[in-house]
N, C-alpha and C positions, 0 to 999 in steps of 0.2 A: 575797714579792711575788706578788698573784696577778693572774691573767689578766685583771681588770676595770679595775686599775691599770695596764696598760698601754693606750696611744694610740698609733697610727702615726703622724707625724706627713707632713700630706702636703700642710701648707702651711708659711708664714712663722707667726707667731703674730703673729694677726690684731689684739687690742686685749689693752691693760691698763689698768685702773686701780683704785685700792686694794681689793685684797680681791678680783680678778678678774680674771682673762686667759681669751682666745679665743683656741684652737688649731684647727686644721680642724672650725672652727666649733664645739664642745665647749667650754662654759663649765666653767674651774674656780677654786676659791673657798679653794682652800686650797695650801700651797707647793708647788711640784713638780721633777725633774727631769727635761732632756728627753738622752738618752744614747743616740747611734747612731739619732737619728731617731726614739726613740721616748718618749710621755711618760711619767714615772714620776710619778702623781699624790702626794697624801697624804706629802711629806717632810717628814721630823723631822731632830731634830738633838739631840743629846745636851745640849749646851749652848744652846738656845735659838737666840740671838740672836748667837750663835758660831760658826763652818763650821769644823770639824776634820778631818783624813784621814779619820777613822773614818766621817763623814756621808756623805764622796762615794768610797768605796771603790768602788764601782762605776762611775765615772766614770774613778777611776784605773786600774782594769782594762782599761774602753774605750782607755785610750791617747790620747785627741784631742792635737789640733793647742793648742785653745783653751781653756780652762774660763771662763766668764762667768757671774760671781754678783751676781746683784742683788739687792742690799742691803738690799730695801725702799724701799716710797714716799720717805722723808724720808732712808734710808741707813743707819737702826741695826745692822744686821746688819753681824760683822765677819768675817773671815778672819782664823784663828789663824795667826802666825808659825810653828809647826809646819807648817800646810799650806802655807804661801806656800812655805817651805825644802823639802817633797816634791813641790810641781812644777816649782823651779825644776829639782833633781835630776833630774827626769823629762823636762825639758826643753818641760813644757807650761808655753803661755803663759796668765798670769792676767791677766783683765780686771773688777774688782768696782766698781761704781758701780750710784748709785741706781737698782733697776727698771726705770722709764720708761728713762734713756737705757740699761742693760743690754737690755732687749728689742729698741732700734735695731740695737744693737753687734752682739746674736746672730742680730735679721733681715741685716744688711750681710753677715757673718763667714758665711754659709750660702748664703746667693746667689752668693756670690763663691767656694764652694766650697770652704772650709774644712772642715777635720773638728773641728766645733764641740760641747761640750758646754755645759750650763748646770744651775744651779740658781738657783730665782726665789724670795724671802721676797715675797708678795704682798700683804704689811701694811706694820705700821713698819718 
């Protein structure tokens, strides 16, 4: 991860829609995660269209309160029963739904002071 990939984040995430989201004011166009306030642009995923441990190991390092995976626009993107069963373990709470309402979830879930992470599929 280098130092261009990261964003501070020092607002809510202002807009999405397919294939886009605005973060303090910084459009980006491809998947990302936002961990400890800050954004990790360019996220991949071994399995595509899959979220595995392996995708958000960093995420599970952070420890949050929350993890919110949006799904994508229409919801294709799924959460492996592997991961679901490591953060139940961990005792972080999972929240995956479509994008759009994932983005309200992770604006609500950080105003209200949670220790929230997420990863957004910004496509299907």
């Amino acid at each position: 991860m280098n130092r261009e990939s990261l964003q501070q984040v020092m607002a809510m995430i202002e807009q999405y829609s397919f294939g886009r989201m605005v973060i303090s004011g910084r459009v980006y166009s491809a998947d990302l995660k936002i961990i400890n306030n800050r954004v990790v642009a360019d996220w991949w995923r071994k399995a595509g269209h899959v979220v595995d441990v392996d995708d958000v190991a960093d995420i599970l390092a952070a420890k949050p309160q929350c993890l919110v995976i949006g799904k994508g626009k229409p919801g294709l993107m799924r959460v492996s029963p592997e991961l679901a069963a490591e953060l139940r373990e961990q005792g972080i709470e999972l929240v995956a739904e479509p994008t759009e309402s994932a983005v309200a979830t992770f604006n609500r879930l950080a105003a209200a002071g949670r220790q929230v992470a997420a990863g957004f599929h910004l496509s299907c």
